[in-house]
C-alpha positions in Angstrom: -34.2 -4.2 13.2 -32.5 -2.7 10.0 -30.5 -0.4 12.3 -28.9 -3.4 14.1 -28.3 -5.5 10.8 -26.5 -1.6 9.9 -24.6 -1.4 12.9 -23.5 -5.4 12.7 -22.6 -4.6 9.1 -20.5 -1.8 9.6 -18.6 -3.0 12.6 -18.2 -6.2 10.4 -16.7 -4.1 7.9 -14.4 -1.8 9.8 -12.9 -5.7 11.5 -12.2 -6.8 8.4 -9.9 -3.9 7.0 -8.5 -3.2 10.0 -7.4 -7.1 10.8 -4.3 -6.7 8.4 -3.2 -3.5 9.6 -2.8 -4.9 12.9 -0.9 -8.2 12.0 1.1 -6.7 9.9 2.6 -4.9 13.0 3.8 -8.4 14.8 8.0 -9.2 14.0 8.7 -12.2 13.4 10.1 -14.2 16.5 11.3 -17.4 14.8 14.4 -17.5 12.2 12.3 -18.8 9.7 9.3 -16.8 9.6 12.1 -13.9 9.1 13.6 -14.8 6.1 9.5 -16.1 5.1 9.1 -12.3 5.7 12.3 -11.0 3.5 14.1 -9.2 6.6 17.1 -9.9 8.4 17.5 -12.7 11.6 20.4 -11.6 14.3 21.5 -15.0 15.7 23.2 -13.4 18.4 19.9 -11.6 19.9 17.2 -14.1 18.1 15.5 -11.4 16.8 14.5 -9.9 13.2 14.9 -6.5 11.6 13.9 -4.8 8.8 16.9 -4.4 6.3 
């Protein structure tokens, strides 16, 4: 029984600091979550870019 509470709890753990790593991957795709993110919106191809 303590094993699987030890495996839960480490897989728990290894989720949870490896959730923001992976979001913080995703671009924006709307105009205003760019400029929410500090980079730069092209109008032309409606996409966002780092500066």
């Amino acid at each position: 029984m303590r094993k699987l509470i030890a495996v839960a709890v480490a897989a728990g753990l290894s989720l949870a600091f490896a959730a923001p790593g992976i979001a913080a991957d995703k671009t924006p795709t709307t105009k205003a979550a760019c400029e929410k993110a500090h980079m730069k919106w092209d109008a032309s191809s409606k996409t966002c870019s780092k500066m």
